[in-house]
Residue, then its C-alpha position, 0 to 999 in steps of 0.5 A: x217769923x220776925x217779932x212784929x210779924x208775929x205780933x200781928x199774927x197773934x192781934x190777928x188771931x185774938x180778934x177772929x176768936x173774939x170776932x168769928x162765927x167759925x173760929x176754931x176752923x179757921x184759926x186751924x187753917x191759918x195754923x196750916x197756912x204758917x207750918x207751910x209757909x215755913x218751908x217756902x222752898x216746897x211751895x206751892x204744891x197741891x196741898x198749898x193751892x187748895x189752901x189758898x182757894x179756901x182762904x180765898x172763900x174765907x176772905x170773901x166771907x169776911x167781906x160779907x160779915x162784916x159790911x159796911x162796918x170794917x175797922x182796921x183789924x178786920x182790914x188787916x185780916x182781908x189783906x193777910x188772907x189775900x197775901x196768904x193765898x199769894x204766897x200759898x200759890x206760889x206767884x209773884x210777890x204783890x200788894x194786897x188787892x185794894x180795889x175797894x178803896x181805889x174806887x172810892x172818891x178819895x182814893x188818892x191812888x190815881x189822878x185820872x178823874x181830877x185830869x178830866x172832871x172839867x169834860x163830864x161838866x156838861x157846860x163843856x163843849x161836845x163838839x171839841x171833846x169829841x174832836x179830841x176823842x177823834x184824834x186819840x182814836x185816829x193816833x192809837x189805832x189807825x193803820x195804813x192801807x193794803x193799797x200800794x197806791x193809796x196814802x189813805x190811814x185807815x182806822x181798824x174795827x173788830x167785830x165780834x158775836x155774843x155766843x150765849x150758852x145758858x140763861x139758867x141764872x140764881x141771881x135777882x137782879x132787878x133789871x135783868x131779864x134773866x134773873x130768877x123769878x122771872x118765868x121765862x123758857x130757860x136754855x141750857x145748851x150742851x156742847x154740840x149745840x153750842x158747836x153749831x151756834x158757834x159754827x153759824x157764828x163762824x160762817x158769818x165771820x166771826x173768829x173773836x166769839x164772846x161765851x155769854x151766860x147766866x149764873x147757874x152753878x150747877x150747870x154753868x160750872x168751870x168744867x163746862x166752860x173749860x170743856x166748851x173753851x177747849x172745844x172752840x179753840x180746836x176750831x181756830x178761834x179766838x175766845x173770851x168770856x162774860x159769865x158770872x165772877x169766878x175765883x182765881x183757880x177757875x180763871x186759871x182753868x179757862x186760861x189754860x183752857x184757851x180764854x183769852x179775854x174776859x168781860x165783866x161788868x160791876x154794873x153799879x160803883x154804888x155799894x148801896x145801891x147795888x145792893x139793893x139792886x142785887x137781892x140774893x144769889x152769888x153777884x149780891x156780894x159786891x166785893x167778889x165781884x168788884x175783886x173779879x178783874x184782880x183775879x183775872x190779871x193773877x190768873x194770867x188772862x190779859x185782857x179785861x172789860x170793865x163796864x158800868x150799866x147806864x141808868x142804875x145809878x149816877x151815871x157821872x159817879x159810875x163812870x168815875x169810879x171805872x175809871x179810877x177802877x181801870x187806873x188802879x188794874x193798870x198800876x197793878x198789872x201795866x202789860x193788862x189790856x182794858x177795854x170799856x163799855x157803857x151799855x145803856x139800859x133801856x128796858x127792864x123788866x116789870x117792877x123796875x122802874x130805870x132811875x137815870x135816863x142816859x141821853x145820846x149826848x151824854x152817852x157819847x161825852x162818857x164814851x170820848x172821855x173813857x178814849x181820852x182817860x185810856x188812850x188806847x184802850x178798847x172802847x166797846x160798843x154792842x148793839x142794844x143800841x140803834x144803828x144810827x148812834x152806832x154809825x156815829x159813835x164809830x166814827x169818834x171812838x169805838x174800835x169793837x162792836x158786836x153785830x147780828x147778835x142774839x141775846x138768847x142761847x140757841x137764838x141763832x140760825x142758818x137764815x142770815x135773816x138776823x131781824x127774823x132771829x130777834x123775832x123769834x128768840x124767847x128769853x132775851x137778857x135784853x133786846x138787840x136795836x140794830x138788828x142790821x145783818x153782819x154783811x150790812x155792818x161791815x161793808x159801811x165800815x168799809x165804805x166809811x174807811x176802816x178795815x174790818x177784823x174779825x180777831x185781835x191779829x192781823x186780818x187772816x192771821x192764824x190763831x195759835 
């Protein structure tokens, strides 16, 4: 160790003796940290992957204690940590994960928002802003026809189904319509009923299915999903996931499991207001949250959703702060493969009242600017919103949907009639709008010139 690093070492050391509720434990564990990072040639083993994922707690911890009110030496622990566990497991050689200062309006770490303010004014024109969307949609995903005969491009669309498996949840969010306190019939499915959502899923085309469920950690463990994850893909699907935020060793089982992709929402870029948004349970800590996609691209997942939840908070800001949010995982990792969705919320549960009403024009310039920010990018859209917007916004930018959803575990069955299944689900996270049958969607995509695919592969290719 070169003098100056141990220099720091000894800063570091004297400030969590001056500073830590748990000191002497974790001084032991940044002990253990140097005597194996001495022999990096032994690295990394089992005994230094379990110390990383317990420095890992440790940073987030860190996180919690100490707030809004970080200063430089506490900035310098969080990176040691985060460097530390790197190294511990053995991985490629990186810089500190800073999504928490590249979110931020200062953050000089890309130039994104600066590239495209004149297009959140609203003063500026719709109609070109979604003519330009149109076009960088048309250059990124258009495709040429199967027709010998035909010169026709035609754009490509996967549709995909949201399989829910649990809405046990702990956390208390405000606006969700599985959190906590709400007294609500509570499904957990075992994984011979998730088989037969699943098969149900499949016989309506589906082969790109999305595991959705609450945050439970008793039952929503890594071992369930693992065990689900495995079990689909022995099915020849293609799968990811929107669960709750996990750590880097859990996103590395689901990997090797068989996930694919990985969907998570911040929900609000607003440290404040998320906090008073999120009142107790795991999600309340804004930081492992915000942190999750780092640990999703080091796991080796390479495809990644972000997203904000429309109405929270100032919709403008929100959608800045993805964006530069979305600038920073690309300069980080330049093969991840983004996508974006920008859910609106539009019903909530009693005691909550949305502060921001996000209009239909709004709504579609967020979506043209995310297209002309991230050119190609996925853009997703689900069907908490109605058919006709739906039909619209198809048309400019979106390249995912999902259809004949059910947002409650179990809530699908062997009827096609998918307006009788919202009818009569229980415990909604919230409430699907286009109730339009699978069929009904995809042959008007058909007819309006896109080809319809069910997986991120060719139509009809198979999946390894």
């Amino acid at each position: 160790m070169s003098h100056s690093a141990y220099a720091e070492s000894q800063s570091i050391n004297n400030w969590i003796a001056a500073t830590d509720d748990h000191a002497d434990h974790h001084l032991k564990l940044a002990e253990q940290v140097r005597l194996l990072l001495s022999n990096p040639t032994a690295l990394p083993s089992d005994e230094s992957r379990q110390l990383a994922s317990k420095l890992e707690r440790w940073r987030y911890q860190r996180f919690n204690e100490c707030g809004h009110s970080r200063n430089r030496m506490d900035e310098s622990i969080l990176d040691q940590l985060d460097q530390w566990a790197n190294q511990l497991r053995g991985t490629k050689p990186r810089s500190p994960r800073h999504a928490r200062h590249a979110v931020k309006a200062s953050s000089a770490a890309n130039n994104t928002n600066t590239l495209l303010s004149e297009w959140f004014d609203r003063e500026c024109d719709l109609e070109s802003l979604t003519a330009m969307a149109t076009q960088v949609t048309s250059e990124h995903f258009s495709i040429k026809s199967a027709d010998l005969h035909s010169d026709l491009d035609l754009r490509r669309m996967l549709l995909y189904a949201p399989l829910y498996v649990s809405s046990h949840c702990v956390n208390h969010c405000r606006y969700c319509g599985f959190q906590f306190p709400l007294k609500i019939d509570r499904i957990h499915l075992n994984r011979d009923e998730v088989l037969q959502q699943s098969r149900i899923l499949r016989e309506r085309g589906f082969r790109h299915q999305l595991i959705v469920a609450g945050d439970f950690p008793r039952l929503t463990s890594t071992p369930y999903f693992c065990d689900l994850i495995s079990m689909l893909r022995q099915e020849n699907l293609e799968l990811s996931i929107e669960i709750a935020a996990q750590s880097t060793d859990s996103y590395t089982a689901m990997r090797e499991a068989g996930v694919s992709g990985v969907t998570l929402y911040q929900e609000t870029y607003d440290e404040s207001v998320y906090e008073q948004l999120h009142l107790k349970g795991p999600k309340a800590s804004y930081h492992w949250r915000l942190e999750a996609p780092d640990r999703v691209a080091e796991a080796g997942i390479g495809r990644i959703g972000l997203g904000v939840l429309l109405g929270l908070a100032d919709p403008v800001q929100d959608v800045r702060a993805m964006l530069r949010h979305a600038g920073y995982l690309k300069d980080r990792f330049p093969d991840l493969k983004l996508a974006f969705s920008l859910p609106r919320i539009r019903h909530a549960p009693e005691g909550y009242e949305i502060p921001f009403d996000i209009d239909d024009e709004l709504l579609i310039r967020m979506y043209c600017i995310c297209r002309l920010a991230f050119p190609d990018s996925e853009l997703v859209l689900s069907t908490r919103e109605p058919a006709t917007l739906r039909d619209q916004l198809k048309r400019i930018c979106i390249t995912q949907m999902s259809a004949g959803s059910s947002t409650s575990p179990g809530g699908y069955s062997d009827t096609t009639d998918v307006g009788a299944e919202a009818e009569h689900s229980q415990g909604e996270q919230f409430p699907v709008v286009d109730q339009r049958p699978v069929e009904t969607i995809a042959a008007g995509l058909r007819d309006d010139g896109f080809e319809v695919r069910w997986t991120f592969g060719q139509p009809g290719a198979a999946l390894s």
